[in-house]
Each structure stands twice: as C-alpha cells, then as structure tokens.
C-alpha positions in Angstrom: -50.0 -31.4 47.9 -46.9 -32.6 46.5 -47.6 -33.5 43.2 -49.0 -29.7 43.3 -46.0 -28.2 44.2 -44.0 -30.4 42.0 -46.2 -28.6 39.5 -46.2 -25.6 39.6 -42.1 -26.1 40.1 -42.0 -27.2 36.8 -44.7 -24.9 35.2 -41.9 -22.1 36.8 -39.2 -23.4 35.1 -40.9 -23.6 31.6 -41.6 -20.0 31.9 -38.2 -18.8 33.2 -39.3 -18.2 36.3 -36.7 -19.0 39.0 -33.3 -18.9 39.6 -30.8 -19.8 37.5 -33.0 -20.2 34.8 -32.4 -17.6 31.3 -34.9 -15.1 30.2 -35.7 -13.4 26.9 -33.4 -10.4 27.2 -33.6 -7.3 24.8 -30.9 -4.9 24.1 -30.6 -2.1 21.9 -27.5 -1.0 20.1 -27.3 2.3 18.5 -25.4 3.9 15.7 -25.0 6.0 12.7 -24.3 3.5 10.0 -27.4 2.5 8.5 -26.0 0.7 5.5 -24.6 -1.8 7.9 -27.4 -3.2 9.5 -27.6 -6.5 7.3 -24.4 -7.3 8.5 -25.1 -6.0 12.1 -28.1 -8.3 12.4 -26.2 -11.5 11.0 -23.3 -10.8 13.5 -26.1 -10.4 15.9 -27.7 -13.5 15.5 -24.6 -15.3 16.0 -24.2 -13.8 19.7 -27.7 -14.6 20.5 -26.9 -18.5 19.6 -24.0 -17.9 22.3 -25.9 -15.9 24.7 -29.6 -18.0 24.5 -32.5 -15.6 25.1 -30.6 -12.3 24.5 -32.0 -10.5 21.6 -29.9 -7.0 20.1 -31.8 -4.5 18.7 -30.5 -2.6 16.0 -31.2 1.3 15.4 -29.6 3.9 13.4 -29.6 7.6 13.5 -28.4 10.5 10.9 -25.1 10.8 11.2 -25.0 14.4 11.1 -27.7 14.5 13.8 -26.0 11.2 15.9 -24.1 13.0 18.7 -26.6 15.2 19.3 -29.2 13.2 19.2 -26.6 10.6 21.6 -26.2 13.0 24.1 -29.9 14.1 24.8 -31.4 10.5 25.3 -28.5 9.9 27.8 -28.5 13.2 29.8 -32.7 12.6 29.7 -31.8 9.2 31.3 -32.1 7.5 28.1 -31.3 5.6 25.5 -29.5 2.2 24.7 -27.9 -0.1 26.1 -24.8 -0.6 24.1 -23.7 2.5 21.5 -21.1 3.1 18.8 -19.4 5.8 20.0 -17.4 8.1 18.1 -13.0 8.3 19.0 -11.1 10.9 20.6 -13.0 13.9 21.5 -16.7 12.7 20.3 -15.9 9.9 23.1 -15.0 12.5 25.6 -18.3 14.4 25.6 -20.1 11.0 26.2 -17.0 9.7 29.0 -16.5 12.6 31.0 -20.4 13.3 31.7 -20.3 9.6 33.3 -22.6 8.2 30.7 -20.6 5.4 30.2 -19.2 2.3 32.0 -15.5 1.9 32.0 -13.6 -0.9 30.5 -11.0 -2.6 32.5 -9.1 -6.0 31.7 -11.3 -7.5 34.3 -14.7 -6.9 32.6 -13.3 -6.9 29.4 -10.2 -9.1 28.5 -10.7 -8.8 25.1 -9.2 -5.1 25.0 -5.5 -7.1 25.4 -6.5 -7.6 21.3 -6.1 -4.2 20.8 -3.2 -1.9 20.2 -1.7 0.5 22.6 -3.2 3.2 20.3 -6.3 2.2 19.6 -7.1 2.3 23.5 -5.4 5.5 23.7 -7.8 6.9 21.1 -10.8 5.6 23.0 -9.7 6.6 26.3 -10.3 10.0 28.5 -7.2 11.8 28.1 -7.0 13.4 31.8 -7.1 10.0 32.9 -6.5 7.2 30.5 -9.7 5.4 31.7 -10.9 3.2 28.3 -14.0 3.7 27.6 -15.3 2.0 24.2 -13.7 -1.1 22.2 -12.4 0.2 19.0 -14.7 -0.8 15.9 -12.2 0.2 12.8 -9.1 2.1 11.5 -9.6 4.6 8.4 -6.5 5.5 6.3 -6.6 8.7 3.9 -5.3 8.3 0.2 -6.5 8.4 -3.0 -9.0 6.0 -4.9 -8.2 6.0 -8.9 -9.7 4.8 -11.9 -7.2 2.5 -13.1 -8.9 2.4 -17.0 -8.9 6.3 -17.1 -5.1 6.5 -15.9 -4.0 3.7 -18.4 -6.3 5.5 -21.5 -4.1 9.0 -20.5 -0.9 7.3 -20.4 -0.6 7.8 -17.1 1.1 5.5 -14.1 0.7 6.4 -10.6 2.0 9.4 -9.5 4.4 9.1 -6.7 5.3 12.5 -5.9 3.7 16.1 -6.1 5.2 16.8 -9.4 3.9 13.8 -10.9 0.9 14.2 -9.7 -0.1 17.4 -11.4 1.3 16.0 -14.7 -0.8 13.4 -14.3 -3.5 15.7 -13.6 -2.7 17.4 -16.8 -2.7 14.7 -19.0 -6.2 13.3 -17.6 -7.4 17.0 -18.4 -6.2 17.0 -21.9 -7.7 13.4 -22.6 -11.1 15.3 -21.9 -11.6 14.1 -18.5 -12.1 15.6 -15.2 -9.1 14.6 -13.3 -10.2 15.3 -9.5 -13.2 14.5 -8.4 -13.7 16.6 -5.2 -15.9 19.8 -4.6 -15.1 22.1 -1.7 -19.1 22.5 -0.5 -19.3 19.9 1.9 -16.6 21.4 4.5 -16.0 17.9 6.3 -15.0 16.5 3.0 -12.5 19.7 2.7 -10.8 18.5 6.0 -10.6 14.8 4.4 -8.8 16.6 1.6 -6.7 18.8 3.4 -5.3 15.6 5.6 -4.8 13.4 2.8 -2.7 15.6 0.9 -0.6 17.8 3.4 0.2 15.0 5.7 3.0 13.6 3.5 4.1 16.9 2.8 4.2 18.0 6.4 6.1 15.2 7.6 5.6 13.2 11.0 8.1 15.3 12.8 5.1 18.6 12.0 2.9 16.8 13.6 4.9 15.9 17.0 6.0 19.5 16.9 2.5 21.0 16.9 1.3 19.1 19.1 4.0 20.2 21.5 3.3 23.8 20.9 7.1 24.1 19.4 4.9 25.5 16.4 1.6 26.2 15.5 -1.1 26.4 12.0 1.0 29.7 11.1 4.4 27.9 10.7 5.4 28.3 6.7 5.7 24.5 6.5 1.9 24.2 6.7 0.7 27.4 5.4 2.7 26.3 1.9 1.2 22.5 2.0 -2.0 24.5 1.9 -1.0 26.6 -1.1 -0.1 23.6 -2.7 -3.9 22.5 -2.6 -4.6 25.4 -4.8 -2.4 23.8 -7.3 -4.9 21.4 -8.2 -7.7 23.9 -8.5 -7.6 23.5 -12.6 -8.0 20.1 -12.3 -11.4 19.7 -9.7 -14.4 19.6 -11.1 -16.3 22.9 -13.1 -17.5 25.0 -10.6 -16.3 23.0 -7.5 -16.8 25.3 -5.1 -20.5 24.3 -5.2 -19.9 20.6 -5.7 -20.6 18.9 -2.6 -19.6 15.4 -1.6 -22.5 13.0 -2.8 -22.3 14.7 -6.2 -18.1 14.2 -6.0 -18.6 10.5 -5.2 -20.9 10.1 -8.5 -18.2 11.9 -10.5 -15.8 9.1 -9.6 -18.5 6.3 -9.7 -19.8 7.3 -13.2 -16.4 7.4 -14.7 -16.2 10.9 -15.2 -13.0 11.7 -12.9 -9.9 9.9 -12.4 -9.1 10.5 -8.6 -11.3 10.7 -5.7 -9.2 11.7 -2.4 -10.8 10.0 0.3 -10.3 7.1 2.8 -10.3 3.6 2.5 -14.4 3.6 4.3 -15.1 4.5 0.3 -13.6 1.0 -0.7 -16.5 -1.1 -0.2 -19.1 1.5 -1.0 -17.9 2.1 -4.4 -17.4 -1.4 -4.8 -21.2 -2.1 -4.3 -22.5 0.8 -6.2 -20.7 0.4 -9.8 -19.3 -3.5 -9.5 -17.6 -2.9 -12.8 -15.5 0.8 -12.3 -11.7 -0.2 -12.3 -10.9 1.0 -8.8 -7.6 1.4 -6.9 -6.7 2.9 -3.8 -2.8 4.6 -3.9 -1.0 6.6 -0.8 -1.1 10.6 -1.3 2.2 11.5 -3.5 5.6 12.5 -1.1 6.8 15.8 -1.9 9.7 14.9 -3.8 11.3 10.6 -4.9 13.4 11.0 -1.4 10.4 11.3 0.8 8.0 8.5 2.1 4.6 8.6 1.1 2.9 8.8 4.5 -1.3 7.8 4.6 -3.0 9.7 7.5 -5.0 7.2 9.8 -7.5 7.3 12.4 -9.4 4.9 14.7 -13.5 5.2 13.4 -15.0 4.9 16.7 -16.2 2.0 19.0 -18.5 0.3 21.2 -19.5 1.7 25.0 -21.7 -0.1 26.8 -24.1 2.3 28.4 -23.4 3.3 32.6 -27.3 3.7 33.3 -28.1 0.3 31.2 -30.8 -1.9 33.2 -29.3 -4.5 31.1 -25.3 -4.1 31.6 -24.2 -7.5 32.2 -26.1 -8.6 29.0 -24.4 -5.3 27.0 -20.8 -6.0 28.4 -21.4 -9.4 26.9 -22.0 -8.2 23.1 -19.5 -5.4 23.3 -16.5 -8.2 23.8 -18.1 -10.3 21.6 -17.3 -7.4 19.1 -13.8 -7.2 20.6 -12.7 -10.7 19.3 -11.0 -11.8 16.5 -13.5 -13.3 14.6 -15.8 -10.0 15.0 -13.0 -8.6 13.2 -12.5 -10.9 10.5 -15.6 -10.7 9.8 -16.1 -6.7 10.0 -13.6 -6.8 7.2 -15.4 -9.8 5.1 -18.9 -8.0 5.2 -18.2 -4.4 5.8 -14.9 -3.9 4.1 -13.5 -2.2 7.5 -10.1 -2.7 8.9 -10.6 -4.1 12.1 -7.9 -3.0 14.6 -8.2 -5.9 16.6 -4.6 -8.1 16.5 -4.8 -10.9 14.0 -7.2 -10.2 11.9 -7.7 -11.6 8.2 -8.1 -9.2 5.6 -9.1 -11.3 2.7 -9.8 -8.3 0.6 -6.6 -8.2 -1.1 -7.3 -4.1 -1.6 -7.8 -3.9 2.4 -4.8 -5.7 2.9 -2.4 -3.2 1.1 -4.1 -0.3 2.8 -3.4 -1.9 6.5 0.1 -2.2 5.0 0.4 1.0 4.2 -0.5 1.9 7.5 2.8 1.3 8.8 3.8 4.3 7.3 1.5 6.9 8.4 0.8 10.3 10.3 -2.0 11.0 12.6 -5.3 12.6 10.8 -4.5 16.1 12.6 -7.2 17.5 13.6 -9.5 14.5 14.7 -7.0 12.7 16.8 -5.7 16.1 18.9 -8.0 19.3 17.9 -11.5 18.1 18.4 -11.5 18.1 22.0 -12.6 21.4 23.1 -14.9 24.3 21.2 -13.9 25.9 18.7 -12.3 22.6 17.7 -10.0 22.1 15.2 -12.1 20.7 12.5 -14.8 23.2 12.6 -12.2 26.2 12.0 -10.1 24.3 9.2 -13.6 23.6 7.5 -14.7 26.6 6.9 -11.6 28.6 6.4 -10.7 26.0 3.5 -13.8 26.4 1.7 -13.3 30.4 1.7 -9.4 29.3 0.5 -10.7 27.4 -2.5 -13.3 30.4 -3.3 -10.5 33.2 -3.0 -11.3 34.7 -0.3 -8.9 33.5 2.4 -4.8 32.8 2.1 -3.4 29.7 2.9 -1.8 31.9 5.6 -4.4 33.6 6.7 -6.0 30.3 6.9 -3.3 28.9 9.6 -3.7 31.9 11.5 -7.5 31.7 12.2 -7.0 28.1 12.8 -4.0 29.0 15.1 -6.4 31.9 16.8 -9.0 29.6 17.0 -7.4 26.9 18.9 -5.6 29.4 21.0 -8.4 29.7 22.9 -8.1 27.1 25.1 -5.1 25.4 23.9 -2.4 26.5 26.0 0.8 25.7 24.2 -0.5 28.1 21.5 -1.6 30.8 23.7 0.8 34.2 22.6 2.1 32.3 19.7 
C-alpha cells in the first residue's frame, strides 16, 4: 500500500497536480497594434522563462473598431485577461464601469518608474485611482526629407515665416511641399495640434482649461487661420487625400514634410530604408519664441477585474512596467518608453524625448475627450469643412466652444 501511494504521489506531481506545484497557465493580452506582434511575442517569451508555465496570448483588433469592440466583450463578461488600454478618457469608459482592477504600489511597485504625469494620464480623474501602466509617450512635429530640403536650398525652418518660404521654394523646385490631406479627420486633429500648439503658447492651454477662455478666444481662432496658409503648399486636391495616401507622398519622395508624430519614426523607417528622414519641432511663431512639441502618453496596460487568471496578468503587466520592458519597447518598436531610465539607442528617439522637455499638452486628447461630444470629434470635422471653405477658423472655435459647452461647465454662457 505504500509503495502505491508513494505512487500515485509522484504520478501527481508529474502532472501538476497538487499543491505548490505550477501549471500551464494561458493568458490573453489584447490590443490594436498588429504590426507589433513579433516583438510582443519575443518580449513574451522572455516572461514565460520568468514565470514557467504561463503562456500570453497575443490578439489584435482594428483599431478603429478596438474600443468598441473592448467594451462589448467586457460588459458581456468577456474578454482578456490583460488589455492595452487607451489614456485619458478612452481609459475612463473602461475604469469607471469597474472593468478593471486598480493599481496600487502594493500590487504594482513598478508604477514608482513612472512619472507623476504619466499616472495622472492613466488614472480616473474624480478619483486619481491608476488604473493601467503607461506603454509610450507620442510627441507631435514634423518628419522631413532631408535630400529634398538640401536640393531646394532650404535649412530647417524655425519659425512660421520660414516655414512658408521654405514651403515656397520646395514648390518652385517642382515638389509637393506638405504632404498631408484633410480626409481622414483624425489626421486633421494631428495637424491642427502640431502646428498651433507653439503658436498658442503653454499659458493657452492652462487658461482654457480653467475656463478663463475658451475655442472662440482670437489667440486660437488666428493659429487656425494660419493653417490655411499652407493650403498652396498640400497636396493637389487635398481635401480628398486621406492619410495612407499622405504617408506614401512622404515615403515615395514626392513631398518634403509630413506633420505627424514621432509613432511614424519607425514605420517609415521600415517601409523605405533608404528615404533621408528627419524629425524637427513645429516652427515658433516668431526667433523669440520656443518651439514647443505637443506630447501625449499612447495608452497602457490594465489587467482585466473579471480575469480568472489575475494574479498570472498582474505579473505580465509589471513585467511591462520595468526598465528593461522599456528599453526594449524602444529597441524593437521605436516607442518612447515613459518609464524612468530608459535607453534610447535610436539616436532620432533620443532627440525627440529631448525635445520633450519643451512641450504643451496635445489639447484635446489629454482634457476634451472625456465626455460626448468630445473634443476631438467636434475639431475633426469642423477642420475638414475649414480646409474645404466652408467653415471660418472662427466659426470653427465657436462650434467647438458650443460643443464642449455642453457639459463642460467652465464654458457654459461663455
């Protein structure tokens, strides 16, 4: 009898049957960035040799369709165990439902890695409860093609004025000196924040945010009319060019600028090795004037409330808040990791992160996109009928104004 029981003790243990013994764990991670999933699954691979038996799934969703799509598995009871979550208000609509587990310094200590802003942006608001460990920082500016600057005699514009002279002399070289169309309305938003945050100032953006002004003050209203100065120098028919078709512009060497954010860096990179690429800070409004980047934190990683496999999920999501998850976000993914200490050994990255230090917040993501009508959704399509003629720059800040008003307080009778 004993040499049975000793047995069948030992045929337990070699199936992971009893305690204290690990078994084969799956978890599934979801996201909207498909293109990163080779990198995912090496970074992956290299938790499951930490964590023996636990095994992360990767899937990836549209990422038009990916908050939606978020937000019906989890108020169905379910979907994954660990997600990447969007910042700011896209984290709110997943947080404040009770869908996801809180962080704290006691189940995650990694958060002390991050900056006081980076948890702010990926906290609830009403309460400052953290809810996701921040995954990268995007900075607005301009990418350039450095041989089509150099073949129009041109060096990098560092204020307005020099930037439509540049613009001119690109045009009279024969080549298309703007990339962007206005037909994909995100990208308009992109371009919109790029260029008017250096004209607005940082002091604008404290000031709205307040309520001591609002979208109709002249400051802003103008910085929009000084979009339309570049209208001779976008693409032929922009108004129907939407953003795939901009990025091949720029790619094939048929436009000098493309005003975007840094996430374009490494994508560019990979699709035409050889294109003479640079990534400059949006012009100041005149030599006195800093030239401010606008910057936001790109989401994060939640580990889901309902999970059936939470302690297993709160392991991989601070694995992903270390330091070496950052370095190496930046080494395969060419992302800024906001996580203190990191390497950038993308010599490109690292002047952008420097730039940082001079920046204003992207407007409307990081203090509009909270509540419906938000922000973004009113800016986007009152640009696109700016840039086709049928709005003014002013009538423009007063929808967006209007818009907001209702159920922004400070800008209620304003």
């Amino acid at each position: 009898m004993r040499k049975l029981l000793a047995g069948l003790a030992a045929l337990l243990a070699m199936t992971g049957v009893g305690a204290g013994v690990a078994r084969a764990e799956n978890i599934t991670f979801w996201t909207w960035r498909q293109e990163d999933k080779a990198a995912y699954t090496k970074l992956f691979a290299e938790f499951t040799k930490a964590h023996p038996g636990v095994h992360v799934l990767f899937r990836a969703f549209p990422p038009a369709d990916y908050q939606t799509i978020v937000s019906t598995a989890l108020a169905g009871g379910k979907g994954p165990d660990v997600l990447h979550t969007r910042a700011y208000g896209g984290l709110e609509q997943l947080a404040k439902p009770g869908y996801l587990l809180e962080l704290t310094p006691q189940n995650d200590p990694e958060l002390a890695n991050l900056p006081a802003s980076a948890k702010t942006a990926l906290a609830v608001r009403s309460t400052g409860k953290i809810y996701s460990s921040a995954f990268s920082t995007q900075t607005l500016g301009i990418l350039v093609n450095r041989k089509i600057l150099a073949e129009a005699k041109v060096a990098e514009p560092k204020t307005w004025a020099e930037l439509l002279a540049a613009c001119k002399a690109v045009k009279a070289a024969g080549k298309i000196c703007i990339a962007n169309g206005t037909a994909t309305g995100w990208m308009d938003e992109v371009f919109a924040g790029d260029l008017t945050g250096p004209l607005l100032g940082q002091q604008f953006f404290k000031d709205v945010v307040a309520g001591k002004t609002t979208f109709k003050d002249p400051k802003y209203t103008a910085a929009l009319g000084k979009l339309l100065e570049l209208k001779p120098y976008m693409p032929p028919g922009f108004t129907g060019i939407d953003y795939p078709t901009s990025q091949q512009l720029f790619l094939t060497g048929r436009a000098a600028m493309f005003v975007g954010g840094s996430w374009e860096i490494a994508n560019f990179h990979k699709q035409n090795p050889k294109l003479a690429i640079d990534f400059m800070a949006p012009p100041a409004p005149d030599a006195n004037s800093p030239r401010l980047v606008s910057k936001f934190y790109d989401g994060g990683y939640a580990v889901v409330k309902s999970s059936k496999h939470q302690k297993a999920a709160l392991e991989l999501v601070r694995f992903m808040g270390t330091k070496h998850f950052g370095d190496q976000l930046g080494a395969m993914l060419g992302d800024i990791s906001p996580i203190e200490g990191v390497k950038l050994a993308d010599p490109m990255l690292a002047r952008v992160a420097a730039m940082d230090k001079q920046s204003v917040p992207y407007i409307m993501l990081v203090s509009f996109r909270y509540e419906n009508p938000t922000g973004s959704e009113l800016l986007q399509g009152a640009l696109q009928k700016m840039f086709a003629g049928s709005m003014t720059p002013q009538q423009v800040g007063a929808s967006v104004t209007a818009g907001i008003a209702k159920y922004y307080k400070p800008f209620q009778g304003k």
